[in-house]
N, C-alpha and C positions, 0 to 999 in steps of 0.2 A: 592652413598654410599661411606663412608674413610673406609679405611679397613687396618689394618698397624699388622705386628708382633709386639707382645709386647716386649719393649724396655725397662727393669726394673732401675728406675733410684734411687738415693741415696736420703733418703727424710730428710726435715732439720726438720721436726718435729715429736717428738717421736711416737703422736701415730700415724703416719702413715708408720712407718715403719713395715716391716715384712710382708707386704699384698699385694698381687700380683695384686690385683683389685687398690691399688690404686697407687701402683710404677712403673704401665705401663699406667698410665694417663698423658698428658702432666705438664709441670711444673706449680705451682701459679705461675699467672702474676700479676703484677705492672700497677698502674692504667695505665701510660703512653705506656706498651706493649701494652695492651688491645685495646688503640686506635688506636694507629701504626696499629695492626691488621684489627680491622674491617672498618678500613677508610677505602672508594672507591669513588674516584672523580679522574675518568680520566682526566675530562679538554676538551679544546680542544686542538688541534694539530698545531704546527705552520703553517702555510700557508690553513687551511681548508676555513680559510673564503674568500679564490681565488678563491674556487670550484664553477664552476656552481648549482644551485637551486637545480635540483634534487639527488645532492651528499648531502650537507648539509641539504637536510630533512631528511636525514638517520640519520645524526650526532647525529641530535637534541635528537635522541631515546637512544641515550646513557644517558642521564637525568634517566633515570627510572631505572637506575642500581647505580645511585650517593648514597653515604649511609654517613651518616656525625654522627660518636659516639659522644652521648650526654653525661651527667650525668647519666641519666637513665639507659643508657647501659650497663657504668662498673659497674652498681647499679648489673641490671640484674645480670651480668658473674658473678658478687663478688658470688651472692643468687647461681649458678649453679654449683658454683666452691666447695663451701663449701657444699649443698645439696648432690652433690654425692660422695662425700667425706667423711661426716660424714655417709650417709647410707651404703656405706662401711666398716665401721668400724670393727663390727660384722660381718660379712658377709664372709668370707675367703673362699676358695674352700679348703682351704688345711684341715679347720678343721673339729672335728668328726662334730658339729654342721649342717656342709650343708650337710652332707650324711646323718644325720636323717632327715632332711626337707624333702631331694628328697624322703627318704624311706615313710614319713607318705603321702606325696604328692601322690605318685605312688597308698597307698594302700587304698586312698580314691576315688582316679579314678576308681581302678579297681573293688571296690563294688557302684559307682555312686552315692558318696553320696555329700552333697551339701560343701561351702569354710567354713560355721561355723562349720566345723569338723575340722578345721587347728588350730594348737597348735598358742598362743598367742606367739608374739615376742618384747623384749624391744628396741622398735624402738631409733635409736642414727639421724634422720634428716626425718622431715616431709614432705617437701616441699614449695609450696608459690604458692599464686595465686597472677596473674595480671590482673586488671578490667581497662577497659578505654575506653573512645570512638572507634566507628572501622574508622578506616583510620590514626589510630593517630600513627600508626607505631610500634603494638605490636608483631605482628604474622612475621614481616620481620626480627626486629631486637631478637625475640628470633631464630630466624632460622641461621641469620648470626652468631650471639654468638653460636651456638650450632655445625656450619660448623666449628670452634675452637678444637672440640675433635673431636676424630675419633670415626663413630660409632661402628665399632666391632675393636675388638683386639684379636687376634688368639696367644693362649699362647699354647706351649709344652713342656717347663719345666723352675722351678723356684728352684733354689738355687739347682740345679740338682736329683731336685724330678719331677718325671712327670707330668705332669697339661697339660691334654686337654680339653681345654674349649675354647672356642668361646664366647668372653665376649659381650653383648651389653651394651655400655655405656649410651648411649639413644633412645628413641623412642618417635615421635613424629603421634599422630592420632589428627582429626578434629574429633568430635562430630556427629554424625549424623544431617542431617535437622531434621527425624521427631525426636530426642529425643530416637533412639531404644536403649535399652541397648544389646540388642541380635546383633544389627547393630554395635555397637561400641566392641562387644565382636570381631566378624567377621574381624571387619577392624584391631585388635590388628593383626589377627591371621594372615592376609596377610601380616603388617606389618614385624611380626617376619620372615613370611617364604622369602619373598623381604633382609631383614639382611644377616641372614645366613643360606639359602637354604633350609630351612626344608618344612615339608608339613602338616604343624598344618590345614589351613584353607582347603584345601580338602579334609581331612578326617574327619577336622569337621563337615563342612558344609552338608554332605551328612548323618547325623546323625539326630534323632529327640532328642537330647541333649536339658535337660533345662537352662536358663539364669542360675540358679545355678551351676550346674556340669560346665556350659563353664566357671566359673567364677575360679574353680578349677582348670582347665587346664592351666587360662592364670598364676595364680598363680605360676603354676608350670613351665611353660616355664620361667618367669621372674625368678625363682628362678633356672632355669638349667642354663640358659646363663647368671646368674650374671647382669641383669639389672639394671644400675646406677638410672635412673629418666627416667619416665614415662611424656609425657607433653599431656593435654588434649586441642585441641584450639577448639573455637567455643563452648567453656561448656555453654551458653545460649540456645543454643537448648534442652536441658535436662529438660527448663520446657514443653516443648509440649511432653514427654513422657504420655504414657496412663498407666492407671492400676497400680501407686506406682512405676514406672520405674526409675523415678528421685529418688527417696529413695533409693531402691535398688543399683544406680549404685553407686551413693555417699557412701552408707555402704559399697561396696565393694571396695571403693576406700581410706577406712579409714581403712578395711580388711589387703590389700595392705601393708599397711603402717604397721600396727602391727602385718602381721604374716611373713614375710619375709623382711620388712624396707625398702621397696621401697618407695623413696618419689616421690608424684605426684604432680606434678605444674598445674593449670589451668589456662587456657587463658582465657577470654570473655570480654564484651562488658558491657555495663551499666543494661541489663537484665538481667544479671548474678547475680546481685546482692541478690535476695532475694532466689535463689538456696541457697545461699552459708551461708544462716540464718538456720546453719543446724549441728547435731553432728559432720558434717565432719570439720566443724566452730571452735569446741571444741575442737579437734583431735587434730587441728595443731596448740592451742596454745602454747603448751610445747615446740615449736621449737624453738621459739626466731624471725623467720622470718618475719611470720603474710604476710599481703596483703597488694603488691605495689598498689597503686590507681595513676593512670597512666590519669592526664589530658590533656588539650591541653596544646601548647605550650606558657607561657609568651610572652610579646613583650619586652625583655630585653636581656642579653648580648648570653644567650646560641641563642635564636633568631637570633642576629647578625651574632653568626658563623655559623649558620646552609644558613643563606641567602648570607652571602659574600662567602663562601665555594661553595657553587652552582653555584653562578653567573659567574664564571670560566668556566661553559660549557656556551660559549652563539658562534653561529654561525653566528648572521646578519653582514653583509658585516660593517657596521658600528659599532665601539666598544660603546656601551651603559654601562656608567660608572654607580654603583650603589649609588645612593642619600637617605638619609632618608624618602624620599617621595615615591621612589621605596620600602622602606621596608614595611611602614606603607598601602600602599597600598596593598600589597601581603600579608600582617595581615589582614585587613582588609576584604578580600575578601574569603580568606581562614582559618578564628580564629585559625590560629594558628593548624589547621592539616595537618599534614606533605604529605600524599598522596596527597590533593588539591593542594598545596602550590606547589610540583614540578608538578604536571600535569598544571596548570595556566601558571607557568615557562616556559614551552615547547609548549603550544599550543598558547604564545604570537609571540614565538619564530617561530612555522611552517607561523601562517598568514600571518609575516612581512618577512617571503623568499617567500611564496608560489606567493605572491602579490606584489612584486618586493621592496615594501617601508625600506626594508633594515633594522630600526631601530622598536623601540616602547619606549611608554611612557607609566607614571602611569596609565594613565585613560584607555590604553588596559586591563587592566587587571579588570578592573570594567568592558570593554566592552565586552571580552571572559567570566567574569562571569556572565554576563546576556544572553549571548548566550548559557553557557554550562552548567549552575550550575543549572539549573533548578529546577531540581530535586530532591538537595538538599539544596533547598533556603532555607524550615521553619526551618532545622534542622540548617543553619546556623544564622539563625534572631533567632531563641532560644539562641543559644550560646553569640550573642551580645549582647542579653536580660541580660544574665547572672542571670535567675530566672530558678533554679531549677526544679521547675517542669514542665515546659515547655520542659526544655532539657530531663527529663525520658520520659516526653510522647513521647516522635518524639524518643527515644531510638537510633537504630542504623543509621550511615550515611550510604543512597546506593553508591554504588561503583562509580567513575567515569569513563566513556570509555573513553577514547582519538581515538581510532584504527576512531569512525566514524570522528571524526574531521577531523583528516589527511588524513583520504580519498577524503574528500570533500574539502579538498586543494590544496589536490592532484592532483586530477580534474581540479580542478582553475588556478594550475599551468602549467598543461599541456593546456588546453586553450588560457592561457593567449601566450606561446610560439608558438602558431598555429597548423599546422596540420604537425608532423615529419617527413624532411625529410633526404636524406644521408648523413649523418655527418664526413666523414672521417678524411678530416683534423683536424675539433675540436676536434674529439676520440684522435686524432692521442696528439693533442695538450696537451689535459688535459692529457694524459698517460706522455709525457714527462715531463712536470711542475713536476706532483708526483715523477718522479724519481729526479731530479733533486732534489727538497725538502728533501730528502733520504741524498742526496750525500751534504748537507747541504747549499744548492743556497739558499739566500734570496728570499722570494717568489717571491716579484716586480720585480727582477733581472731575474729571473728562467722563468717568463711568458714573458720579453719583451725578453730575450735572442731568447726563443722557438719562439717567432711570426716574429722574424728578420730571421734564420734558415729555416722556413716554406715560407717567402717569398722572403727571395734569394734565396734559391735553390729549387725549382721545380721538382730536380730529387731526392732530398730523400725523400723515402718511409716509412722507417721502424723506431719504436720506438728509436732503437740501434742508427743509424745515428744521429738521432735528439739532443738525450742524449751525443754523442760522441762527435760533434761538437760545439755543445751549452758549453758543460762543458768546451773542451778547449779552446773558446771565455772569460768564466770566469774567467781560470785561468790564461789565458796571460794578464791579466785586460784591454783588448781592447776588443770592441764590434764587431769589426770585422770579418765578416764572409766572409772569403775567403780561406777555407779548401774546397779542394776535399773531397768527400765521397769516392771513389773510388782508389784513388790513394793517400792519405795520408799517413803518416807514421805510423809506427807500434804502434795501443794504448797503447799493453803492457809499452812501455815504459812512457807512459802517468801518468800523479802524479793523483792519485783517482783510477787508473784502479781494483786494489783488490778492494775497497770497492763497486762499478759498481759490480765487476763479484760475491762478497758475495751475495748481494740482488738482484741478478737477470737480472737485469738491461742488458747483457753481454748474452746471449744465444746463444748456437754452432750451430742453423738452422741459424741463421743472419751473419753468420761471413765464 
């Protein structure tokens, strides 16, 4: 959870000024911030591809964290930026306006009566829903966009008038499996209390409260902490609702929107779509926003960046250059959805370290999708098809594991190495290499230094020596190793010593 004082900043457009919900929101960003921000592609690291096998299977898992903003994305932030912004607008804590709401709120609680007893409100920002395949990257990247604002902002006074409130900027719930509205009441409530410490959900819960009345209370917490956007993900579960449940929850979510101006955003899947054939459909025309429909990815230029952008994390000892044939292949095998596409990416990547062969070619990745893709072959032979109704029948993609792959390489790996025995030197070896790489030794340089070190001299032990003498073989630019360990001269005076003793490299049991 972000949680930050509110920071009231100058705003460059009039109607946002004077409102404390919206002058402690971060600034509008510029499409090019936006990206700056949510890009994440570590890379790899110079010298990682020296590391022995079982170092660089770990690497390879940094893939799953690579996040490359598309179009779509600043498409997204632009709709989140503006959604709670204009549902703001109205909305002030300072005016008479929110002290009647809480007062009508409270006195409908307190006789238990149901949300169509809440005074209508002219809602200023509706919200948006996003439909698209599952794995195509809806639910990561509104999460990453949304790790962008902070969720609470703790305000205590504005323009030196008191204001304690505890603002939620947003809240994000999943849908129940079975469709419960009662269930999705419940997970609001934990949600709020997880924010900002309250205890909605335990005194609810121990209540026999109908979906009505809880429907009133969540009203009223949105409307106490000032709740920017609600986001619903997984809304395709709301057709297996029994008993009118999916009616009900969508009324109440179009409730939402006109008696307090909460706008709600829905996530789903291509199921979702006949939910959404519905007055809450109606609701959110006036917004201007409507419904991003979110397909697979083209094979065209945003394609390219998203694949030369990744290719940057690659660990096999061999640098495997990216060719059009590598691209079309990894389209091909995964149409362009972004989950398959980096898990393919990575689990080319484990077999060719796992099984010593270093490299891989296109046709791996046709060969790991017939090894892994099983499961989701028809939904992928649908989408080649590119005949419509095929792809609604097969509806959502199942998820991909990787966890069993890599373990089963894992295994492979260690087999193929034999049965473990004591390694010290090698530890001893690869610890040095890493420091060395630190202290900025070219890798090839930094590994043949450490294996000349380790076999002249026979009496050092420890990381430190190895580091100490290796480094000043480097910097004399002779490979020669004919430093005592014991009796050398003072490192301190040694050219690197401070950067050694900042990273650690340097510890006072060694010395």
């Amino acid at each position: 959870m972000s949680e930050y004082a509110a920071d009231y900043k100058k705003q460059v457009l009039y109607d946002y000024t004077n409102n404390p919900l919206i002058e402690a929101l971060p600034e509008i960003w510029c499409s090019d911030e936006v990206v700056d921000m949510l890009s994440n592609n570590e890379g790899h690291h110079d010298g990682e591809r020296e590391l022995d096998s079982h170092y660089r299977m770990h690497c390879v898992l940094r893939l799953f964290r690579y996040f490359q903003p598309l179009e779509q994305h600043v498409e997204i932030e632009r709709r989140f930026s503006k959604c709670i912004r204009q549902g703001y607008l109205h909305r002030s804590p300072l005016s008479p306006e929110y002290a009647k709401g809480l007062a009508q709120g409270h006195k409908i609680i307190s006789q238990q009566q149901d949300y169509m007893r809440l005074n209508a409100f002219r809602p200023t920002s509706i919200g948006f829903t996003i439909i698209g395949l599952s794995g195509i990257g809806k639910t990561s990247a509104v999460l990453n966009i949304l790790s962008l604002y902070p969720q609470i902002i703790d305000h205590s006074a504005y323009q030196g008038i008191p204001l304690i409130l505890r603002q939620i900027v947003w809240l994000k719930l999943d849908c129940p499996h079975d469709g419960s509205v009662k269930g999705l009441c419940m997970e609001f409530f934990e949600a709020v209390d997880r924010a900002v410490g309250t205890n909605y959900f335990p005194t609810l819960s121990r209540g026999r409260y109908t979906v009505d009345v809880l429907m009133v209370h969540m009203a009223q917490a949105a409307r106490l902490h000032s709740l920017g956007v609600l986001v619903i993900d997984e809304i395709q579960h709301l057709s297996l609702a029994k008993g009118g449940g999916q009616d009900k929850m969508l009324n109440f979510f179009v409730t939402l929107v006109n008696t307090i101006g909460v706008p709600v955003v829905l996530i789903g899947t291509s199921r979702a779509k006949p939910i959404l054939q519905s007055e809450f459909r109606q609701a959110r025309r006036g917004s201007g926003q409507g419904d991003l429909l979110w397909d697979k990815m083209k094979k065209d230029a945003s394609w390219d960046v998203f694949v030369s952008t990744m290719w940057q994390n690659q660990w096999t000892r061999q640098v495997v250059t990216l060719t059009d044939d590598f691209k079309n292949a990894l389209y091909d095998e995964s149409q362009g959805i972004i989950d398959i596409a980096v898990k393919l990416y990575a689990m080319v990547q484990i077999k060719a370290i796992a099984l010593g062969e270093e490299t891989f070619n296109p046709s791996d990745f046709r060969a790991v999708a017939s090894e892994k893709l099983g499961l989701v072959k028809p939904m992928l032979d649908a989408l080649r098809s590119g005949d419509k109704k095929k792809i609604d029948k097969y509806g959502d993609i199942s998820p991909v594991n990787v966890d069993d792959y890599y373990s089963a390489y894992a295994t492979s790996l260690d087999l193929k190495q034999g049965v473990p025995k004591k390694r010290e030197n090698i530890s001893l070896s690869e610890k040095a290499v890493l420091k060395l790489l630190e202290l900025g030794v070219e890798p090839k340089k930094a590994k043949r230094l450490t294996g000349k070190v380790l076999s002249e001299r026979q009496d050092v032990k420890s990381v430190a020596d190895v580091v100490r003498i290796a480094y000043q073989a480097f910097l004399s630019t002779s490979d020669t190793i004919n430093i005592d360990a014991k009796q050398q001269g003072d490192l301190r005076e040694t050219v690197g010593y401070e950067e050694m003793k900042a990273d650690g490299t340097i510890e006072k049991i060694e010395w």
